[in-house]
N, C-alpha and C positions, 0 to 999 in steps of 0.2 A: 712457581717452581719449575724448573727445567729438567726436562726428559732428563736420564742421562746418558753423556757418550757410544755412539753405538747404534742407541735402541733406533728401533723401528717408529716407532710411534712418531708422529708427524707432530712438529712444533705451531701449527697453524692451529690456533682455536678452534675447536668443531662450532657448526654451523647449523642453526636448526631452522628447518623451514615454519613458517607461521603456522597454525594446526589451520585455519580456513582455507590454507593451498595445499595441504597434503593431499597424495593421491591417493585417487579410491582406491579402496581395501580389494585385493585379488578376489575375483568372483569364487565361488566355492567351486569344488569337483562335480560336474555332473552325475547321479548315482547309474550305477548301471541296471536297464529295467532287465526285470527277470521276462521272459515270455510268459504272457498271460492265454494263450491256446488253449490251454486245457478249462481252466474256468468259462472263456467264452462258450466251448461244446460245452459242458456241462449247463450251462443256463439255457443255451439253444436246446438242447434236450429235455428241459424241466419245463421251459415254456412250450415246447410241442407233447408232451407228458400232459400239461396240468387242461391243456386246451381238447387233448381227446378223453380226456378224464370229463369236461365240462359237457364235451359233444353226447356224450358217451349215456350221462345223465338225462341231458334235456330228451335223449332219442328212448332209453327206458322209460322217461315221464309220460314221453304222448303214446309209444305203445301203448302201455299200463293203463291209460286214461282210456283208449278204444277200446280195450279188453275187455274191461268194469263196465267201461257206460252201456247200458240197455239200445237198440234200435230202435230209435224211434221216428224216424224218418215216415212215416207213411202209416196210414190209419190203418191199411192191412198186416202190414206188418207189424205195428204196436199189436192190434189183437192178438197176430201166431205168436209172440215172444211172450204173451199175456198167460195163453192158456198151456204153452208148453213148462212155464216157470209154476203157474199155479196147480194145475192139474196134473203134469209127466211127473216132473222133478217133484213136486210138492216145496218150493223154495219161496217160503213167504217172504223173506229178503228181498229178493229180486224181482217178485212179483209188483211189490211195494214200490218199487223204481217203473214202473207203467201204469199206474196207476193215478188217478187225480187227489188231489184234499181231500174230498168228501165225497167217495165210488157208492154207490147204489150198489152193490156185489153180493147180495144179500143169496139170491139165487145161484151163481155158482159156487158159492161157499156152502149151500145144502147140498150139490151133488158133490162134491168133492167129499163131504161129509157121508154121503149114502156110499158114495164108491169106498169108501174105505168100511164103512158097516159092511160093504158084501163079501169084501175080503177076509176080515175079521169072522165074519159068520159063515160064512161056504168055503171057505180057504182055498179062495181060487185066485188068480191074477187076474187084476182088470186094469185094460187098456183105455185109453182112449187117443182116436185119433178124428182130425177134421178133413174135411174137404176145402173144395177154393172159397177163400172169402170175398164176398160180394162188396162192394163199395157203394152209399148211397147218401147224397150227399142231405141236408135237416138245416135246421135254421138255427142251431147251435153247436152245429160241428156238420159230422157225418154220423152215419151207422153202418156197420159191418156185420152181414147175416153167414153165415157156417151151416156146416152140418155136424155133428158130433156124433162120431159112431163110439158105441161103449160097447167093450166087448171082454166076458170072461171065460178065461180058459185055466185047465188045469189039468196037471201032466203031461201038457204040450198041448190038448183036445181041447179047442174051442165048448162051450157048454152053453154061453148067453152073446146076444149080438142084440143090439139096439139103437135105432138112431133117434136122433132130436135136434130138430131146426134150432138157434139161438140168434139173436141179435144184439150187439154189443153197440154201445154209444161211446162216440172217440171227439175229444177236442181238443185243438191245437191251444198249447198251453206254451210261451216264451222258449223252452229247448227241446219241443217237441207233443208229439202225439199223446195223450194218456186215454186210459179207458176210466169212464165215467160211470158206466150201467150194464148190466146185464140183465134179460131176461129170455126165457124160453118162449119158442114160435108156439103158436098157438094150434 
């Protein structure tokens, strides 16, 4: 059938190319990126956040760990933290932590026990304080000899003073010093 007179339309058969030679399809529209700045600071913030957060931690951990753990570095000094935990403070806790397995402690656990009967019964405060601890070295550690002055006062006025030589037996035990024995000088 024939266009009719006039028209526009083109009397040549339209033409189809083979579909194997058709041109490729227009690439799509690039999308337009939005700026990502603000997310990037935000994660640079949250990773310098979560890392002094981390710092922050492990630096409370090892304080807290020096704080707690007893001194035990040196047979004199396990003794002084020994008899200020056991005898000042009265903190069998702590004492416990300078201490070995199986203490022979049989003797200052009696005067610990008298000093509190004298307060108890004369209602006076007693002290106790030591002198330098001696270091000497034993064929299963060391020993460390004191002076222990006890002394009770009441209403500020001294009333009893007494000293007593003591010798404490100390062995290096894997994280340190412990006391092992005690007994009064003779």
């Amino acid at each position: 059938m024939q266009p009719p007179a006039g028209s526009q339309v083109s009397r040549v058969p339209a033409q189809r190319t083979p579909p194997d030679q058709s041109a490729p399809p227009a690439p799509l529209p690039v999308p337009q990126r939005r700026p990502r700045r603000l997310r990037t600071v935000l994660t640079v913030v949250a990773g310098v956040l979560a890392l002094l957060c981390v710092g922050g931690a492990v630096t409370g951990y090892v304080l807290y760990e020096r704080a707690a753990t007893p001194d035990r570095s040196a047979p004199d000094v396990v003794v002084d933290n020994y008899l200020r935990e056991f005898l000042v403070n009265e903190n069998d806790t702590r004492a416990e932590l300078l201490v070995c397995d199986d203490p022979d402690l049989k003797a200052v656990e009696a005067l610990r026990e008298e000093l509190r009967q004298r307060e108890q019964n004369f209602t006076v405060l007693v002290r106790v304080d030591w002198g330098p601890l001696t270091r000497v070295k034993t064929s299963a550690g060391e020993s460390v000899t004191t002076t222990l002055t006890i002394a009770g006062s009441s209403n500020g006025q001294q009333r009893s003073s007494r000293r007593e030589d003591w010798t404490f037996e100390v062995i290096d035990i894997r994280d340190g010093w412990r006391v092992c024995g005690a007994r009064r000088g003779v």
